[in-house]
C-alpha positions as CSV (number, residue, x, y, z in Angstrom):
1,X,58.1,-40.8,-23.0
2,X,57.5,-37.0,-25.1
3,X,54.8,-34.6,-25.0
4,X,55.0,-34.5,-29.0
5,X,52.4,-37.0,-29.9
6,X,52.1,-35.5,-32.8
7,X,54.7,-33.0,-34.2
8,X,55.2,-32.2,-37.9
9,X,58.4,-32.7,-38.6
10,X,59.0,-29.8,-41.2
11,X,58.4,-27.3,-38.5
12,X,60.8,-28.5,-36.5
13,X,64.7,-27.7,-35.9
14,X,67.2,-29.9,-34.0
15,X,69.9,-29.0,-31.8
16,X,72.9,-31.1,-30.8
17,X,75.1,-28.6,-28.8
18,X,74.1,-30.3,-25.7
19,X,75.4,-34.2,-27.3
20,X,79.1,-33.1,-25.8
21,X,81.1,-32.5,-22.7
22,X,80.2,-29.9,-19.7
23,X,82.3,-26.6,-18.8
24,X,82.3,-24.3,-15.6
25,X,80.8,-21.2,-15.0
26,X,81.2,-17.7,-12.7
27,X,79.9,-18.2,-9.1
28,X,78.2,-13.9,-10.3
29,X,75.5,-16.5,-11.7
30,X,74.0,-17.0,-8.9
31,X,73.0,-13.3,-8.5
32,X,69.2,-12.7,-8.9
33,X,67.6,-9.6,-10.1
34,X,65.4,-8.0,-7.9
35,X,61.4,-9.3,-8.4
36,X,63.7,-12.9,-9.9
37,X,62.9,-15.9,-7.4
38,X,65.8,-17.8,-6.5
39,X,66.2,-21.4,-7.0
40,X,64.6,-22.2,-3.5
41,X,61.9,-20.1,-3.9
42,X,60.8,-21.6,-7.2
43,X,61.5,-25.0,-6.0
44,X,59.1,-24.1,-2.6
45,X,56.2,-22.3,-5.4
46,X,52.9,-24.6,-6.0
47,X,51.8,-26.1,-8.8
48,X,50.4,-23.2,-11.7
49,X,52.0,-20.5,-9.4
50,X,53.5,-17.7,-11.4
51,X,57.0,-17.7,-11.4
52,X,59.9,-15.7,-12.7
53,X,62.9,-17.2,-12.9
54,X,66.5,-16.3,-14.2
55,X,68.8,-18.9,-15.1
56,X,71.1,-20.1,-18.1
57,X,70.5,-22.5,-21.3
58,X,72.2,-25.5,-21.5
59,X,70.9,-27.3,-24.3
60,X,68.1,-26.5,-27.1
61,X,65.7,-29.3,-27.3
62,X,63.5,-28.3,-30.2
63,X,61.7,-25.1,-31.6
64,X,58.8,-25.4,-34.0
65,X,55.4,-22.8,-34.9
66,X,57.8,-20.0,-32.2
67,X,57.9,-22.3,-29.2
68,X,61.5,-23.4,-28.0
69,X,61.9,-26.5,-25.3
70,X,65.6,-25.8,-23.4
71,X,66.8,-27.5,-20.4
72,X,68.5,-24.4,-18.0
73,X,70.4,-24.4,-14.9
74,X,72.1,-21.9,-13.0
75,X,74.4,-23.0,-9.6
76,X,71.4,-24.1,-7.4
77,X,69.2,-25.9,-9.8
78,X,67.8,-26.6,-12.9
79,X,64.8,-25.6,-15.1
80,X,63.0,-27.5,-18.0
81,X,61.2,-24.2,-20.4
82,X,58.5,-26.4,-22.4
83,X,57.4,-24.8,-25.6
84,X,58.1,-21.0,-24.0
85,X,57.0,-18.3,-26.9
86,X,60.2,-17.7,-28.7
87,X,60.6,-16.3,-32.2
88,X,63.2,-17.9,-34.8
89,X,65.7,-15.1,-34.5
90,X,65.5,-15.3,-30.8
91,X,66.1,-18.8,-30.6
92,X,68.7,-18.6,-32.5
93,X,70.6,-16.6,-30.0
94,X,70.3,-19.2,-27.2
95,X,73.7,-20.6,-27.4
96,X,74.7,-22.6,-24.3
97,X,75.2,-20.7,-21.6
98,X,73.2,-17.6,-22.0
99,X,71.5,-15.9,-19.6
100,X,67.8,-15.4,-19.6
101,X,65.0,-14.7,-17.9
102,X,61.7,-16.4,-17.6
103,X,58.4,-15.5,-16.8
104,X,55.4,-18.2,-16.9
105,X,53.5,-20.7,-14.5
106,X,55.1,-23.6,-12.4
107,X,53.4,-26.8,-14.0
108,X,53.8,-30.7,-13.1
109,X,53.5,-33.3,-15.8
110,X,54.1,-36.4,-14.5
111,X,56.6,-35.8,-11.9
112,X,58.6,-33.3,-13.6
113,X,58.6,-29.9,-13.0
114,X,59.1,-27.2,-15.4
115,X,57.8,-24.1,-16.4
116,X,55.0,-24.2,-18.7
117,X,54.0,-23.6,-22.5
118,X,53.2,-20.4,-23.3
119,X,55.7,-18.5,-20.8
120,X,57.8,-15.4,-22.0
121,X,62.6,-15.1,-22.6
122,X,64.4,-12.0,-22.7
123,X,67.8,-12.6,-22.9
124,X,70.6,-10.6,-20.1
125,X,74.0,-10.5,-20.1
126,X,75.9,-13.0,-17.8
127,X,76.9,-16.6,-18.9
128,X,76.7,-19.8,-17.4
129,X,78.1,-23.2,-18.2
130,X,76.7,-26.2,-15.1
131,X,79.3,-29.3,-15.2
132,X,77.9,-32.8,-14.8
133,X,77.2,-33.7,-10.8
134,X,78.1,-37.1,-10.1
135,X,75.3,-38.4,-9.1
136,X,75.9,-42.6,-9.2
137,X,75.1,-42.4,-5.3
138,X,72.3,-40.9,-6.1
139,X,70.4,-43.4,-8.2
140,X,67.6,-45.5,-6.2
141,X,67.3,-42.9,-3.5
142,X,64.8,-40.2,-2.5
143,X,67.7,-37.3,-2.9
144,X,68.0,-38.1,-7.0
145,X,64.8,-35.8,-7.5
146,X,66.9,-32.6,-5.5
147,X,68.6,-32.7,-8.6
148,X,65.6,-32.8,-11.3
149,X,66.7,-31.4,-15.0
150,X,70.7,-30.6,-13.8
151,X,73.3,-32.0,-15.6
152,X,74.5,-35.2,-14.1
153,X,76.6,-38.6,-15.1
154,X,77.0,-41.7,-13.7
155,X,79.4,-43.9,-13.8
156,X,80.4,-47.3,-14.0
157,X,77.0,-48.4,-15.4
158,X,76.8,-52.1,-17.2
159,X,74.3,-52.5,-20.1
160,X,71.5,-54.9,-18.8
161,X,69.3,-57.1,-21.3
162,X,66.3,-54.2,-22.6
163,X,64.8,-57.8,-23.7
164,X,65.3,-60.8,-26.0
165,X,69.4,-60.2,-25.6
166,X,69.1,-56.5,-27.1
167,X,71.1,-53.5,-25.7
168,X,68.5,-51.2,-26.7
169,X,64.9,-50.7,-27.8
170,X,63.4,-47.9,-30.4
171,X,60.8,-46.4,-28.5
172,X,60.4,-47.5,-24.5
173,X,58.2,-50.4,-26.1
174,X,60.0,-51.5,-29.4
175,X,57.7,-50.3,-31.6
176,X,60.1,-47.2,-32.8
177,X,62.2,-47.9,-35.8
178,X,65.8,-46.1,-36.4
179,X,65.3,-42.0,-35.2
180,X,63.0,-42.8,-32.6
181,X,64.1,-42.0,-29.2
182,X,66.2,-44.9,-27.9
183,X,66.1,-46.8,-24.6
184,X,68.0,-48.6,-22.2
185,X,68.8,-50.1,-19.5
186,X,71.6,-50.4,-17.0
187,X,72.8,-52.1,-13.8
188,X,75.0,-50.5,-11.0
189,X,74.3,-51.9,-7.6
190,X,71.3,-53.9,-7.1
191,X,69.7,-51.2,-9.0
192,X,68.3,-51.4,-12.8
193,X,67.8,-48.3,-14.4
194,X,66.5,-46.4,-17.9
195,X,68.1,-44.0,-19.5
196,X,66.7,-42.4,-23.0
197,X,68.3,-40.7,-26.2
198,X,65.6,-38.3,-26.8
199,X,65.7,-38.0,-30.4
200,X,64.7,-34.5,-30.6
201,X,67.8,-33.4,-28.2
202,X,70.1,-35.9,-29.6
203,X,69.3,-37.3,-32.9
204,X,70.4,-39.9,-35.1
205,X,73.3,-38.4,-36.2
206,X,74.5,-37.3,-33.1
207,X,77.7,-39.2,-31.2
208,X,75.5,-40.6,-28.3
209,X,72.8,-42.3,-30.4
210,X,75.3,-43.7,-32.2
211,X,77.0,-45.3,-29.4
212,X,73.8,-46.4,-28.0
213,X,73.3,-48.2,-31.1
214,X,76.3,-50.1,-31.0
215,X,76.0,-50.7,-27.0
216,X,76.0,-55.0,-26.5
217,X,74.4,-56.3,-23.4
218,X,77.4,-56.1,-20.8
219,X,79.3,-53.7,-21.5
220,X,80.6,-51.3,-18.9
221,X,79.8,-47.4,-19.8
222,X,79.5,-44.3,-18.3
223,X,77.0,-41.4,-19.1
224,X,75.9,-38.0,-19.2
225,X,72.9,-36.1,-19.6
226,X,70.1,-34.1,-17.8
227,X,68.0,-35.6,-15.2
228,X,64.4,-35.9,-16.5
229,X,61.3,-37.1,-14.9
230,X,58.8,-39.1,-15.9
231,X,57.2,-41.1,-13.6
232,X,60.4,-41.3,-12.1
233,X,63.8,-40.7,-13.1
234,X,63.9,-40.4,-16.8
235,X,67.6,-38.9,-17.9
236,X,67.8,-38.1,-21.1
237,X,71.5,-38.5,-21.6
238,X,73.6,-36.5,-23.7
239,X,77.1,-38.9,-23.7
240,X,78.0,-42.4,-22.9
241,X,81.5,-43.6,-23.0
242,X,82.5,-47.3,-23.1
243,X,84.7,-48.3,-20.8
């Protein structure tokens, strides 16, 4: 499920440098500035608290009318930035990894946390790349949401029936049509899970909505992406490999 009920599409701009692999990054990233909360702190801060946070893009999700959505992490957690004030020219210097820092309000929308419309970037120096946490174990238990919006796979996942013998549905109810955001469902366990290909991360043309379209029920895969929330875990993956 998106926020974007109702986005015009020729004000906004697509990013697919997250639709890849993971790298490593310098344990200096951890470092706070002082007045910066660390990961703990902003984890521990309530709901419409002001917080300001420094951590390290990961992925661009979407920028349109100077408001940028990026998933973030630095080495003790992870941060969703929903449609923070960014300029064009700014935005385009968010490549993965670099630093910034973020100043806004702790908000909760359905489960997930993030930091909320409206906030403030400045970019620093220092880079950061997270790799994946493995996080198969994790799926069905109450430690998955320690882990909300950090990079994660899982792995040995088999595509289960998303209805009427499809692999996949356009939309999470069908009613989507080729460039929608794509669901599925898998097995591992005694678990059944769905993932999403959120179109405005990953889009049609990308390599992992491709492969999702060619999925067939059964098949053995393992995926990537960022752990999501939405009314429960919601990744919105990034790479799936058949097996």
């Amino acid at each position: 499920m998106k926020k974007f009920t109702a986005i015009i599409a020729a004000g906004l701009m697509f990013t697919l440098t997250a639709c890849g692999g993971a790298g490593g990054g310098s344990a200096d990233a951890a470092k706070k500035s002082e007045g910066v909360m660390t990961y703990a702190e902003y984890d521990a801060a309530a709901v419409d608290a002001p917080v300001v946070i420094e951590t390290y893009v990961q992925a661009k999700q979407s920028w349109w009318e100077n408001q940028a959505t990026l998933y973030t992490q630095d080495p003790d957690g992870a941060y969703f930035i929903y449609n923070a004030v960014c300029p064009k020219d700014l935005y385009d210097k968010l490549t993965p990894g670099t630093k910034i820092k973020v100043t806004g309000y702790k908000t909760e929308w359905s489960g997930e946390f993030e930091v909320a419309e409206g906030a403030s970037i400045e970019i620093e120096e220092g880079k950061y790349t997270a790799k994946a946490l493995e996080a198969t174990d994790l799926l069905g238990t109450d430690d998955l949401i320690k882990h909300q919006n950090q990079l994660v796979s899982f792995k040995g996942l088999t595509v289960a029936d998303k209805g009427d013998g499809k692999a996949f549905l356009y939309n999470w109810d069908g009613s989507g049509e080729p460039g929608s955001d794509l669901y599925f469902d898998v097995t591992v366990g005694s678990g059944t899970y769905t993932l999403t290909v959120e179109s405005y991360l990953c889009d049609k043309d990308s390599e992992v909505y491709k492969a999702v379209e060619g999925l067939q029920v059964g098949d053995t895969i393992d995926a990537e992406g960022f752990l999501y929330w939405y009314e429960g875990p919601n990744p919105h993956i990034t790479k799936v490999t058949k097996r």
